[in-house]
C-alpha positions as CSV (number, residue, x, y, z in Angstrom):
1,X,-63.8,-44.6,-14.2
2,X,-64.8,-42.3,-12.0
3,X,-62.2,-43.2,-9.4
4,X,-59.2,-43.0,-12.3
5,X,-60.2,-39.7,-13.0
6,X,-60.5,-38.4,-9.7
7,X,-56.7,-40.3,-9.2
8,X,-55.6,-38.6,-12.2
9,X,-56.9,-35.4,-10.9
10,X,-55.6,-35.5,-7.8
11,X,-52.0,-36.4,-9.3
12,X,-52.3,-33.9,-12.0
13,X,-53.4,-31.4,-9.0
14,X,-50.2,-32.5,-7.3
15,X,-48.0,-32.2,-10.2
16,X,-48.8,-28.2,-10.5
17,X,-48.6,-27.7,-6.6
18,X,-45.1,-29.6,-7.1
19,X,-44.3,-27.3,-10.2
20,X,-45.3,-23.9,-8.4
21,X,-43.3,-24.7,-5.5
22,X,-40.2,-25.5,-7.8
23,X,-41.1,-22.3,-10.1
24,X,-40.8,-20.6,-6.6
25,X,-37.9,-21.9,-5.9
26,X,-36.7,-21.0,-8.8
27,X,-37.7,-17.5,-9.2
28,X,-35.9,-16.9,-5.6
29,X,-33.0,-18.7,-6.1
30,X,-32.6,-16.6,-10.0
31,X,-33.6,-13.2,-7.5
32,X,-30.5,-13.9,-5.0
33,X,-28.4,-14.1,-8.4
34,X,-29.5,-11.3,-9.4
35,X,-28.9,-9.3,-6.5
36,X,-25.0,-11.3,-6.8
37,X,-24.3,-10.3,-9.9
38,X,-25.7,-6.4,-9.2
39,X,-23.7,-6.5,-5.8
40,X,-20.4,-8.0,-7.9
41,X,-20.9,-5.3,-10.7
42,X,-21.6,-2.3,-8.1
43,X,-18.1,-3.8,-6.3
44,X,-16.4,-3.9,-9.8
45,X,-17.1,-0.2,-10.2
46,X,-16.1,1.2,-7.0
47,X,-13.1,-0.8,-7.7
48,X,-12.5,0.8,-10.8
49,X,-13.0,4.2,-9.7
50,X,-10.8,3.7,-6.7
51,X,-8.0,3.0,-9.5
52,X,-8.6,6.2,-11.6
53,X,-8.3,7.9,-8.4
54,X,-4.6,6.2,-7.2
55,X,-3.8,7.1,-10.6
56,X,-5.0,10.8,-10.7
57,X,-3.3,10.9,-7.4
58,X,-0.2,9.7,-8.6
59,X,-0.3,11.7,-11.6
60,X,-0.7,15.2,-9.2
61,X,2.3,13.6,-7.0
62,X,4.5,13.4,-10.1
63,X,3.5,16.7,-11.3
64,X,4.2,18.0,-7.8
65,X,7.7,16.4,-7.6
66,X,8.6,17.8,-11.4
67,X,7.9,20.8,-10.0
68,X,9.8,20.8,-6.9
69,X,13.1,19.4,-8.8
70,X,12.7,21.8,-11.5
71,X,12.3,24.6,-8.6
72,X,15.4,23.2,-7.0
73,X,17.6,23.2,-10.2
74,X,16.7,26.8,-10.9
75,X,17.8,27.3,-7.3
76,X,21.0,25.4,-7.4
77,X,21.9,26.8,-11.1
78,X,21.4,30.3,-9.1
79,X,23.7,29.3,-6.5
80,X,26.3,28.1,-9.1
81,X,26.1,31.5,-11.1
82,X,26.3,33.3,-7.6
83,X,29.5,31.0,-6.9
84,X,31.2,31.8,-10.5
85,X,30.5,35.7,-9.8
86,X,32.4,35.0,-6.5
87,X,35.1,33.2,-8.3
88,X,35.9,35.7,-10.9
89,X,35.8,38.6,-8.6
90,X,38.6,37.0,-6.5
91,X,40.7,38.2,-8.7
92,X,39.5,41.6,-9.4
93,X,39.9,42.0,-5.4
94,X,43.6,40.6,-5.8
95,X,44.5,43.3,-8.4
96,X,43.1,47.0,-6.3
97,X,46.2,46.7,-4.0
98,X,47.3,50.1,-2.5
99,X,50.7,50.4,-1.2
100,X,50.9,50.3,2.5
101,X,53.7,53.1,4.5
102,X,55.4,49.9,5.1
103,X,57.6,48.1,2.0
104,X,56.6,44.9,1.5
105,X,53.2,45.2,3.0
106,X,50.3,45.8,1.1
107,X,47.0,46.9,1.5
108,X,43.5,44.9,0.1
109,X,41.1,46.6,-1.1
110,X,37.7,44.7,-0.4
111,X,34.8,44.7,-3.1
112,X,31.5,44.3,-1.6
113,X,28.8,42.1,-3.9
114,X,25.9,44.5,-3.8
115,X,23.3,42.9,-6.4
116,X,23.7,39.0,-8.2
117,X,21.3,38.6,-10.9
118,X,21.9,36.2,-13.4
119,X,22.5,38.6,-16.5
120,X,24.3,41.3,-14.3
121,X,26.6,41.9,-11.9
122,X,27.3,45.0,-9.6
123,X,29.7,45.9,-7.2
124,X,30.7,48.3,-4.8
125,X,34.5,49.3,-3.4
């Protein structure tokens, strides 16, 4: 009897030495997915943020560009009013003819724009 339970012993002996190594094993291999999943969560968030930074940026970029096309229709609705100013005093320049000492001939008169704002308009013969 003695034998079996120095046999038993040393297979029951065995059997823990067997289950620590696999506990071991275990514990390491739950460790290196651990440090996975942390490493896959820390890439997920600095994925994430990279987004909300493309779309800030993005957002400033289309603010910027509002900006500049609303800058450039004030400048072209400027122009346009300068252009209709010029327009209409054509004819006011057609109309201050003086008589020249020759018949037929006539002499212009030439208005000079001196200020273009857009709710006034001032000239100067």
């Amino acid at each position: 009897m003695q034998a079996q339970e120095c046999a038993l012993k040393g297979r029951v002996s065995e059997v823990e030495r067997r289950a620590r190594a696999d506990e071991c094993e275990l514990r390491r291999q739950l460790d290196e997915a651990t440090v996975a999943m942390s490493a896959a969560q820390l890439e997920q968030a600095r994925l994430a943020n990279e987004r909300l930074q493309l779309q800030q940026h993005t957002r400033r970029l289309q603010t910027e560009m509002g900006r500049e096309r609303r800058a450039a229709e004030d400048r072209l609705k400027l122009l346009q009013d300068q252009l209709t100013a010029k327009v209409k005093l054509t004819p006011l320049m057609r109309t201050r003819r003086q008589k020249s000492g020759y018949p037929g001939k006539a002499k212009w008169f030439r208005c000079k724009l001196v200020n273009v704002t857009q709710n006034s308009l001032k000239y100067s013969v």
